[in-house]
Structure formats: structure tokens, C-alpha cells
C-alpha positions in Angstrom: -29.3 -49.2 79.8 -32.7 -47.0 79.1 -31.5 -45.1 76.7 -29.7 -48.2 74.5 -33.2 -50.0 74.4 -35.0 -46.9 72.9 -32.2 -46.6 70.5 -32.4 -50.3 69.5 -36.3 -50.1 69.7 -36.2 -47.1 67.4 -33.5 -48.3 64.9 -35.7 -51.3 64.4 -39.1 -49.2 64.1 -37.4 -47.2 61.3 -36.4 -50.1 59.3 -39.7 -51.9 59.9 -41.7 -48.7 59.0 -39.6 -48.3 55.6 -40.4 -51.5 54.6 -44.6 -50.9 55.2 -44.5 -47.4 53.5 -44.5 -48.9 50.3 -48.1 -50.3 51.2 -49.5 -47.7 53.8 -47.6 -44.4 53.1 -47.0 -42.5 56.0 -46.0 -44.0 59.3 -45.6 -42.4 63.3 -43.3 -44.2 65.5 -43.8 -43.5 69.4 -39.9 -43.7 70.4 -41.9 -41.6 73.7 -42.2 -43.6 76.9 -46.3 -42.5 77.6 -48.6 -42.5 74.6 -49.2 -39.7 72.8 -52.3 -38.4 70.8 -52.1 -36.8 67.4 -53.7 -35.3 65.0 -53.5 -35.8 61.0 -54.8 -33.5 59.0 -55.5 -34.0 55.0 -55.4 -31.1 52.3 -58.8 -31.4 52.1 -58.9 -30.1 55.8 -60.7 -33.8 57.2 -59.0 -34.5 60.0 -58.8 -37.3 62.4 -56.9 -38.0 65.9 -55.2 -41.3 66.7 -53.2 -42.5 69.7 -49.9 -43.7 69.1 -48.6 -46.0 72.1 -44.9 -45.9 73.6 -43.1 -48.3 71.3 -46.0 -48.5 68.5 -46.2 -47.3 64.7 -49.4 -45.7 63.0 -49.7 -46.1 59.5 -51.7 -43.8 57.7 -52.8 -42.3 53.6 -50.8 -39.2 53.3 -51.2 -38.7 49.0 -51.1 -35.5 48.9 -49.0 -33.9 52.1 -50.5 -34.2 55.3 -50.3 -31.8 58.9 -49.3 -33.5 61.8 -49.8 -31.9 65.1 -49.0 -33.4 68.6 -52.3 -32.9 70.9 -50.3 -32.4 74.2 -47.3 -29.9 72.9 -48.7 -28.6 69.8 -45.8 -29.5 67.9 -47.0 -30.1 64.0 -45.0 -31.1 61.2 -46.0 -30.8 57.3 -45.3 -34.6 55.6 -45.2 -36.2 52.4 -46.6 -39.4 51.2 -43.5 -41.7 52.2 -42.9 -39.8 55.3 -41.3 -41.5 58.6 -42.0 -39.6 61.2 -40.8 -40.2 64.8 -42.2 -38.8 68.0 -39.2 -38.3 70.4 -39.6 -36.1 73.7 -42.5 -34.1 72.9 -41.2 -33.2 69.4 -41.9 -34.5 65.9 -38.9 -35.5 63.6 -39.5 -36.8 59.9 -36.7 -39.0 58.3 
């Protein structure tokens, strides 16, 4: 039954998150059940951390390509402006 709710949880996240990308860019979705701190990193090498809670979506600016690295596993991922990218397990995927 676990598992089915995160699915449902992150199906909806996705769609929700493609609609707001037109407005804020890039989004993180925590599909993770403990928060997570991360790390997003512009071209210009300014930086900033954010926590994303279990369940919750981050929007940020991403123009120009952005780094984003997961605090606890050190997992990063180079994104693009329209980037979704979902935190799952410890790992970083980008749709």
C-alpha cells in the first residue's frame, strides 16, 4: 500500500511541476520519505542550499544550466532550464 501512495504522490507532483515550469523553471520533487537538503549551484558559481520536504516541490531559476548536488549522498546532477528533477532513494533523476 506504501509504495502505491508514493507512486500516486509522484505521478501527481510531476504533472503539477510541468505545469509551474513554465513560470518558475526548474522544479525538485521529494518522492523521499525524510527531507532532504540540496544544493543548487548557478554558472556563475553562486550557490545556495534549500530543504526539500518528503512529498514537497522546490521551484527554482535555472537560465542557464544549473548543478544540483544532494547534501547527505553527494549525488549531483547537471540541469537545464525546464528541468524536473525527482529525488528518489538518495538519488537524483531528471525527467
Amino acid at each position: 500500500m506504501r509504495k502505491s501512495k508514493k507512486c500516486i504522490a509522484v505521478v501527481g507532483a510531476v504533472f503539477l511541476t510541468f505545469l509551474a515550469t513554465a513560470t518558475y523553471g526548474a522544479s525538485i520533487y521529494n518522492s523521499d520519505f525524510e527531507a532532504q537538503r540540496v544544493k543548487i549551484e548557478n554558472k556563475d558559481g553562486s550557490h545556495y542550499f534549500v530543504t526539500v520536504y518528503n512529498s514537497s516541490t522546490h521551484y527554482f531559476d535555472c537560465i542557464d544550466g544549473c548543478l544540483v548536488t544532494l547534501v547527505r549522498t553527494g549525488y549531483t546532477r547537471t540541469v537545464d532550464a525546464n528541468s524536473v528533477v525527482i529525488i528518489d532513494d538518495g538519488k537524483l533523476r531528471v525527467k
